[in-house]
Each structure stands twice: as structure tokens, then as C-alpha cells.
C-alpha positions as CSV (number, residue, x, y, z in Angstrom):
1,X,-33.2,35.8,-5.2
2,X,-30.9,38.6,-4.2
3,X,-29.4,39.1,-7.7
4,X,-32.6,38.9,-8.8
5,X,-33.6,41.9,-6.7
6,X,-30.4,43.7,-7.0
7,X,-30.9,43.6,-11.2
8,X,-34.4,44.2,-10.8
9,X,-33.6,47.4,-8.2
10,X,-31.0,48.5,-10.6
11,X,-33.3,48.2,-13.7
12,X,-36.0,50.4,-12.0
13,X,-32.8,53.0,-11.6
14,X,-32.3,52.6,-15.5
15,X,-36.4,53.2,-15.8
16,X,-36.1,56.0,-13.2
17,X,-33.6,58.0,-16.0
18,X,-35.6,57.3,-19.0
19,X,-38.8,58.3,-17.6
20,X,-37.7,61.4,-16.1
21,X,-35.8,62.1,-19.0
22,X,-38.1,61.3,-21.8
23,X,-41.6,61.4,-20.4
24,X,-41.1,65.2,-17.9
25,X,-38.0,66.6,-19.2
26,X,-36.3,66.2,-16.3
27,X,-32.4,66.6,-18.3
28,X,-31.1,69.5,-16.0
29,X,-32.1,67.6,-12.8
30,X,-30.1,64.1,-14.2
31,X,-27.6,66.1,-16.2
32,X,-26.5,68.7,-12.6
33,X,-28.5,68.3,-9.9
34,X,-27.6,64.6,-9.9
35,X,-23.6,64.3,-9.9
36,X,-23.6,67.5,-7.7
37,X,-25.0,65.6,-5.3
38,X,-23.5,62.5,-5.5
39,X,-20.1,64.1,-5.4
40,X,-21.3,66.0,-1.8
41,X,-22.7,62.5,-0.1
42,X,-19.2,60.8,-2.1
43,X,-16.7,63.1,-0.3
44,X,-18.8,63.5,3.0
45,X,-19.0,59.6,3.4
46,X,-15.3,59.5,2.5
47,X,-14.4,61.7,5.0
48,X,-16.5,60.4,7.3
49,X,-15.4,56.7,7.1
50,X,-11.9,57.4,6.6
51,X,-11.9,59.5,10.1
52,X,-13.5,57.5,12.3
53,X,-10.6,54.3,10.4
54,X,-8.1,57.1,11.5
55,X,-9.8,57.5,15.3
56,X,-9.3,53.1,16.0
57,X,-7.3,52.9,18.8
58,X,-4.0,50.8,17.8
59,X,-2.0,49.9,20.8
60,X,-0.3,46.7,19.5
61,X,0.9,45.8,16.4
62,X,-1.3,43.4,14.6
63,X,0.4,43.0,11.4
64,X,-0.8,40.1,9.7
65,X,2.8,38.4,8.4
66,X,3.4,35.1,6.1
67,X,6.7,35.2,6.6
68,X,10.3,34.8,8.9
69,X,10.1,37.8,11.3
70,X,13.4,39.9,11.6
71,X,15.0,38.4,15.1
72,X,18.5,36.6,15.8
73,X,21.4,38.5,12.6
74,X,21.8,34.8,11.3
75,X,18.1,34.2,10.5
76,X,16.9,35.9,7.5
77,X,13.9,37.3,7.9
78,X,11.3,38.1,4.8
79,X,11.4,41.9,4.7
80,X,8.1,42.3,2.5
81,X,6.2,39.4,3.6
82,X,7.2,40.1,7.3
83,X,8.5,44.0,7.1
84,X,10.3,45.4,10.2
85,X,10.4,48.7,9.1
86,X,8.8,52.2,7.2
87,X,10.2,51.7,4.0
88,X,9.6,47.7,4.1
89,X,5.4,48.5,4.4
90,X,5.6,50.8,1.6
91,X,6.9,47.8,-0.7
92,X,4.3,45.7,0.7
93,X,1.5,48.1,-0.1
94,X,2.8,48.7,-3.8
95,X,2.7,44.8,-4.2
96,X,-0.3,44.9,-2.9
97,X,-2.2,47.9,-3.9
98,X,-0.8,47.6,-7.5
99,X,-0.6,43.6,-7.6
100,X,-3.0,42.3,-5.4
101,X,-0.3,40.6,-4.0
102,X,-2.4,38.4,-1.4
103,X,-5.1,37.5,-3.5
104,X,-2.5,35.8,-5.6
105,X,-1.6,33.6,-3.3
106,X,-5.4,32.5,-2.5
107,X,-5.7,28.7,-2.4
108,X,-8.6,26.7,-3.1
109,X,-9.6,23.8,-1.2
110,X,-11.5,20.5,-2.1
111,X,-12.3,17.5,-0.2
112,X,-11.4,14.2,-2.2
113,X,-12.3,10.9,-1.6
114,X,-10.6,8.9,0.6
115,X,-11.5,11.5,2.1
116,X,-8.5,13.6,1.6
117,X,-8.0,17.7,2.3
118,X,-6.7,18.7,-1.1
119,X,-5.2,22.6,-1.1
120,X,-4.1,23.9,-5.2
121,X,-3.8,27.1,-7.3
122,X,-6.3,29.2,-8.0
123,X,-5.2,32.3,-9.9
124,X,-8.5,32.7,-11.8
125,X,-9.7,35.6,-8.9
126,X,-6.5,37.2,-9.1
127,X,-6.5,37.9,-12.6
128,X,-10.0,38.6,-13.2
129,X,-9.8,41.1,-10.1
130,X,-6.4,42.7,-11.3
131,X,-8.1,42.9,-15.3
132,X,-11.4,44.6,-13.6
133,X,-9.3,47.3,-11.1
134,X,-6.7,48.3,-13.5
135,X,-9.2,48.6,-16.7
136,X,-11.6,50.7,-14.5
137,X,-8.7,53.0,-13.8
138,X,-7.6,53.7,-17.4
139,X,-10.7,54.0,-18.1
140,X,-11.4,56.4,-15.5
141,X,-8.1,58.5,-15.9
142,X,-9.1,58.3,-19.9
143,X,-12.7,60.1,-19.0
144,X,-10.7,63.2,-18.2
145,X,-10.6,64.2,-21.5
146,X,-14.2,65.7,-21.0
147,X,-13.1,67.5,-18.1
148,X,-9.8,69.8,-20.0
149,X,-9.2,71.7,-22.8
150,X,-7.2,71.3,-24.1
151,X,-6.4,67.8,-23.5
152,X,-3.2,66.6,-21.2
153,X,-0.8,64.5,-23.1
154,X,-0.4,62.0,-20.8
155,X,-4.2,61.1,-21.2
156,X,-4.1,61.4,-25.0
157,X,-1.3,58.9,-24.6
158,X,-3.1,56.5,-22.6
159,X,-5.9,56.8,-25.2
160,X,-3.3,55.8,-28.1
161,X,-2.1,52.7,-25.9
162,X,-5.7,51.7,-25.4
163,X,-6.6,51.8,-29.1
164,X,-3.1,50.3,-30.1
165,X,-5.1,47.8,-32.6
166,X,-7.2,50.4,-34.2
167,X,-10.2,47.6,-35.1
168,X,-12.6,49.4,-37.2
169,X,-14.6,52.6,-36.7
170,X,-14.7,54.2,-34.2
171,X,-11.3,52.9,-33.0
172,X,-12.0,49.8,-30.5
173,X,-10.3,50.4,-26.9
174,X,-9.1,47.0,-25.1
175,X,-10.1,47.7,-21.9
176,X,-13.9,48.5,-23.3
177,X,-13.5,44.5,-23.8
178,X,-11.7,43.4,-20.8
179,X,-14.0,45.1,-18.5
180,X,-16.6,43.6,-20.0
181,X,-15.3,40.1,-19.6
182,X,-13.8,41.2,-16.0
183,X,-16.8,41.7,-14.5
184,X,-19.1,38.7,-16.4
185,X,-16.5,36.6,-14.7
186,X,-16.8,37.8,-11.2
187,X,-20.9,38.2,-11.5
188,X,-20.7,34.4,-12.8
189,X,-18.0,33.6,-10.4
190,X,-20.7,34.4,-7.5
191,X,-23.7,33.1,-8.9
192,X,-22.4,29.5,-10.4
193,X,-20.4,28.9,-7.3
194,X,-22.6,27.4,-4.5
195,X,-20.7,28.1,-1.8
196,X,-20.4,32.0,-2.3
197,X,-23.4,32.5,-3.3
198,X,-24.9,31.2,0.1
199,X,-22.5,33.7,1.9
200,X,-23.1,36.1,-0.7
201,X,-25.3,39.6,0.4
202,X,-27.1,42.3,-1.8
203,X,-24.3,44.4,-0.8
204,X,-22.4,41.8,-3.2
205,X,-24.7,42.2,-6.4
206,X,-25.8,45.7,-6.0
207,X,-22.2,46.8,-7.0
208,X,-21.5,44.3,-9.9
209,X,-24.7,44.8,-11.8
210,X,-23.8,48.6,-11.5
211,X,-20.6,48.1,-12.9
212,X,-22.1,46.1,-15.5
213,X,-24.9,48.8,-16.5
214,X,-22.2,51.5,-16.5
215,X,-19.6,49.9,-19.0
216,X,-22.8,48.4,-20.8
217,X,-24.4,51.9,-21.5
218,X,-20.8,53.5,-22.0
219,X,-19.8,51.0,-24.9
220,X,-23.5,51.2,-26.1
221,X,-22.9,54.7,-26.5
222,X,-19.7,54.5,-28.0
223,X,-20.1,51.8,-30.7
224,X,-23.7,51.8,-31.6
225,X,-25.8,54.9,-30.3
226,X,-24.3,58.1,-31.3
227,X,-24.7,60.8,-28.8
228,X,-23.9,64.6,-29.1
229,X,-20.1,64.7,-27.5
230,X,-19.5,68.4,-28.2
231,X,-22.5,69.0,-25.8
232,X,-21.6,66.0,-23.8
233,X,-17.8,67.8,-23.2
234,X,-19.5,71.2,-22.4
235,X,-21.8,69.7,-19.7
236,X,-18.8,68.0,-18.2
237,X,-16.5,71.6,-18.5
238,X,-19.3,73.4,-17.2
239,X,-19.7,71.2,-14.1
240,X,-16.0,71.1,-13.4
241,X,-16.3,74.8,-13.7
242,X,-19.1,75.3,-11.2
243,X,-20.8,76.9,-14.3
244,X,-23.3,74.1,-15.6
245,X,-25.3,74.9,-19.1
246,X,-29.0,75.1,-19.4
247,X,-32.1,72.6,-20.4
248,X,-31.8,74.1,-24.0
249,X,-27.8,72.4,-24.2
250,X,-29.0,69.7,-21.9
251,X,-32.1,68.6,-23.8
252,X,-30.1,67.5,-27.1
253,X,-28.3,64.9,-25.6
254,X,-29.5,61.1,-25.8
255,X,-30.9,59.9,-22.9
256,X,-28.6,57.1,-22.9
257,X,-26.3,59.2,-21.6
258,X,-28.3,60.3,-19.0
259,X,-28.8,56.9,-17.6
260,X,-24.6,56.3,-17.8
261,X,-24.2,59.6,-15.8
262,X,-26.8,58.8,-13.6
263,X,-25.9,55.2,-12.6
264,X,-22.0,56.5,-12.1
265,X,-23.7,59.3,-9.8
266,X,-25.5,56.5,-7.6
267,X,-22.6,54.8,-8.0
268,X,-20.1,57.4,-6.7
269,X,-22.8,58.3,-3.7
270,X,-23.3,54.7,-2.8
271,X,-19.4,54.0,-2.7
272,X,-19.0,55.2,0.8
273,X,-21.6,52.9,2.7
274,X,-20.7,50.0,0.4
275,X,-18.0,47.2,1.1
276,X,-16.3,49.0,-2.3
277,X,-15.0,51.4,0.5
278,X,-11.3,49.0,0.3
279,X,-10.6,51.6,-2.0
280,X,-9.8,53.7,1.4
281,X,-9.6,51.6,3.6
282,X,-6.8,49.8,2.7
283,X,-4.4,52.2,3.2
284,X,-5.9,52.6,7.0
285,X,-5.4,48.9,7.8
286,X,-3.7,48.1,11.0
287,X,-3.1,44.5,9.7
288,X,-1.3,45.8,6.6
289,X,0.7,49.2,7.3
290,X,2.2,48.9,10.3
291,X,5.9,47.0,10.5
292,X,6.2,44.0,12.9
293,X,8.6,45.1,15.2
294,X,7.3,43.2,18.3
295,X,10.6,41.7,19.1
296,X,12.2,44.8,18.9
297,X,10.5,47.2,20.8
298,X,8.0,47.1,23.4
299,X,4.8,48.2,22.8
300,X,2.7,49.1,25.8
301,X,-0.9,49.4,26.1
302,X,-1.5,53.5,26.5
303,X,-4.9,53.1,28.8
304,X,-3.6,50.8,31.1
305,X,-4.1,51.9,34.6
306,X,-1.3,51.1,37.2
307,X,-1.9,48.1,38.9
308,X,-0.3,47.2,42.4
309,X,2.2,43.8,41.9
310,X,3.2,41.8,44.5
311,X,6.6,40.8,43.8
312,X,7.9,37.0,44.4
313,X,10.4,38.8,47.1
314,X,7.7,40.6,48.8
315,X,5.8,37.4,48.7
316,X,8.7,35.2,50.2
317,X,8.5,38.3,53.0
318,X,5.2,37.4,54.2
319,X,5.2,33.7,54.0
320,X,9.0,33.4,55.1
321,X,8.4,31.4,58.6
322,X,6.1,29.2,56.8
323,X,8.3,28.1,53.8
324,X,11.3,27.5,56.4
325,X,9.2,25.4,58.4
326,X,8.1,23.3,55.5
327,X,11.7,23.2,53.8
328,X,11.1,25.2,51.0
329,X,13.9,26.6,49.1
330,X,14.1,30.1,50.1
331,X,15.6,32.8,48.1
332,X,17.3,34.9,50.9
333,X,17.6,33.7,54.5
């Protein structure tokens, strides 16, 4: 029932668009107004979450390690999987940012009979989670090409790369296809798999089907509904530019279109209150940027108030004619 009523709420978007579009003319509030303010509630959510990460209290290291900590010189320690130092956590978060370097070694586990606890491989997340980040960022990085004039090599580049098979007209890009199949995967992955789908949340679906609709509506656009993408580039210049065109520009573009820009703008907006906020707060993680160097250097909690000891000597002081009496052991006579 909740991926029900995510589609379902995410549908009634779509209807939303073509509506507004179609039935009031509503093109220069989806085509400006829209991504305007998504982009404002996007970077003031950003901000927002990404200072109050920063304002956590940290006193101790909490690094979370699977490997040898550095300790005695004849031990080796694992430097990435346990780093001791600045330049050891920035390998770590390459591997990790770039390679998903823990979600590659996820184990599943199944209960056999006997019963026995059975732990094996399961690589299936990693790579249909690597295939769905990295096509969503050519992708994304390719999109610039609406936003210059002229064009940067570098993204003209990636478009070659991306179209290196050249199937038919217009020119096929791979990751059109793999993000596609990326996200089917995951969606599947949730809803065929009893066990997360019983821990699984709106928050969970909401996201998925909107990464669905947006790469559905963007290859629809591309392969079987032409649009107008000399208007579509102005629009985009115009709002890089602070200078947006009018309804007349506006109002020859498919509405197609339209709904794409509008569910990217919903998504972009919705990014900061959603769990796809990793994308931030990864790099703010106390678990995964900070070296393990608890046995090397004291850390101290900064708060602490002073508190009064009572020392074993100051102890012996006060109990001295007791202890002799019963024979105890006493440190000094």
C-alpha cells in the first residue's frame, strides 16, 4: 500500500503539470516560477541540514573500522579500513564516495535447515547502486549543455563516450538504458523482497518512482516525442541568466517537457528533507571522516566539569589505623 500511494501521489504531480499546462496555460508558472523555487527551498534546506551536521558535538572519535588499528611498529595495521591519519580518510572516502566501498562488502544472510546461519555474497546492491549514482551523474553533468554556449568540451566529450555505439537515430546514449534498468532493479528489489518491504517507508518509494518518472519522461522526450530544443535551450540560458523568456517562447514547448522539469524541480526541493540528503551528509559523518587515533592520543571530553577524586593514597590516609589493625597490606607505614 505505500508504493501504491507513493505512484498514485506522484501521478497526481504528473496530472498537476498537464492540467495546468494544457487546460489554464499555466507554462510561465511550470517553466520559471517552478525551478526558481525549488532551487531557493534546495539550497536553504542544504544549508540548513548541512549546518546543524557541522554544529554535532564530536568529543571522541567514533570511527567505525573493519580493520587492524595502527598500535605496536610490528603489527600492521590496515591504513584504509582502519586510517590513523588525514590523508588515510581521504582514501577511504574516494573508495567510498566513488566505489561504494562498504556496500560491496554487504553480506546476506539465510537460515538453512539444520538450522544453520548461512552468511554469502551479495554484490547485486552494489552494482545496481553504483550503475544508478554514476549514470545519474553523467547524465546530470551531460544536461549542461542547455545551460552554455557555446558548449564546454569536456561535456561534448562525455556526450561522445555516452553515444559510443551510435544505435540508430537519434544517437542512443548507454546510460539512458542503464538508468532505466538501475532503478527497475532497486524499485523491484524493495517491493519483491519481504523483508524490506516491511521496513520499508514512503520516504523509500516517493524517491524511486520520482526517479523513475524523470528518466521515463526524459527518454520519452528524446526517442519518441519531439519537443522544441532550441526553445527548450533558451528557457534554460535564460534562467541561468536571471533573464527568463515569456509565455509567447514558453507556450511552444510540449508539455512533456513541462512535466520532466517539473518533477526534477519537486525533486531538487524535496531532496533536503528526504533520506537522499547522503548526498551531504556523507562527507559530515563522524563514523567515516575522522582517523582512529584513540591509541595515540587522548581525547578528552571538552564539557566535562572537574570533579573532586579521592586518590588510593588519600584513602589509605583516612582508614590507616583501621587497615593496620586488620593486617592489611599497607602502601606506606
Amino acid at each position: 500500500m505505500k508504493a501504491l500511494f507513493s505512484l498514485i501521489f506522484v501521478i497526481i504531480l504528473m496530472l498537476l503539470v498537464f492540467a495546468g499546462v494544457t487546460g489554464a496555460g499555466m507554462h510561465y508558472i511550470f517553466g520559471v516560477v517552478v525551478p526558481y523555487i525549488a532551487i531557493f527551498a534546495f539550497l536553504a534546506g542544504f544549508i540548513y541540514r548541512v549546518i546543524r551536521w557541522a554544529r554535532s558535538p564530536v568529543p571522541f572519535r567514533i570511527t567505525t573500522t573493519c580493520g587492524q588499528q595502527k598500535s605496536l611498529p610490528w603489527i600492521k595495521n590496515n591504513r584504509l579500513e582502519n586510517p590513523d591519519n588525514w590523508f588515510a580518510v581521504v582514501g577511504r572516502m574516494l573508495l567510498e564516495i566513488l566505489f561504494f566501498r562498504s556496500l560491496f562488502r554487504n553480506t546476506k544472510t539465510e537460515l538453512k535447515s539444520g538450522p544453520k546461519l548461512v552468511y554469502g555474497s551479495n554484490k547485486y546492491l552494489w552494482i545496481g547502486s553504483l550503475a544508478f549514482h554514476w549514470t545519474f551523474l553523467i547524465i546530470f553533468i551531460r544536461h549542461f549543455r542547455f545551460f552554455t554556449e557555446p558548449v564546454p568540451f569536456i561535456i561534448s566529450l562525455i556526450e561522445q563516450m555516452d553515444s559510443f555505439f551510435q544505435i540508430g537515430l537519434p544517437i542512443i546514449y548507454i546510460t539512458d538504458a542503464v538508468i532505466l534498468g538501475a532503478l527497475t532493479f532497486l524499485l523491484l528489489r524493495r517491493l519483491l523482497d519481504s523483508r524490506i518491504r516491511y521496513i520499508s517507508l514512503h520516504a523509500d518509494y516517493i524517491p524511486l518512482f520520482l526517479l523513475l518518472s524523470i528518466a521515463c519522461t526524459g527518454v520519452w522526450m528524446r526517442y519518441f516525442e519531439k519537443v522544441d530544443v532550441i526553445s527548450i535551450k533558451q528557457l534554460s540560458l535564460g534562467l541561468f541568466s536571471f533573464n527568463p523568456p515569456g509565455t509567447e517562447l514558453l507556450s511552444g514547448i510540449g508539455v512533456m517537457f513541462f512535466i520532466h522539469l517539473f518533477l526534477v524541480s519537486f525533486l531538487i526541493a524535496y531532496l533536503p528533507l528526504s533520506k537522499l540528503m547522503h548526498m551531504g551528509g556523507v562527507f559530515l559523518s563522524p563514523t567515516r571522516n575522522l582517523a582512529n587515533n584513540n591509541r595515540i592520543k587522548r581525547h578528552v571530553n571538552p564539557w566535562n566539569y572537574d570533579v573532586k577524586t579521592h586518590t588510593y593514597m588519600e584513602w589509605e590516609d583516612e582508614f590507616r589505623d583501621v587497615m593496620k589493625e586488620a593486617g592489611m597490606p599497607l602502601e606506606k607505614e
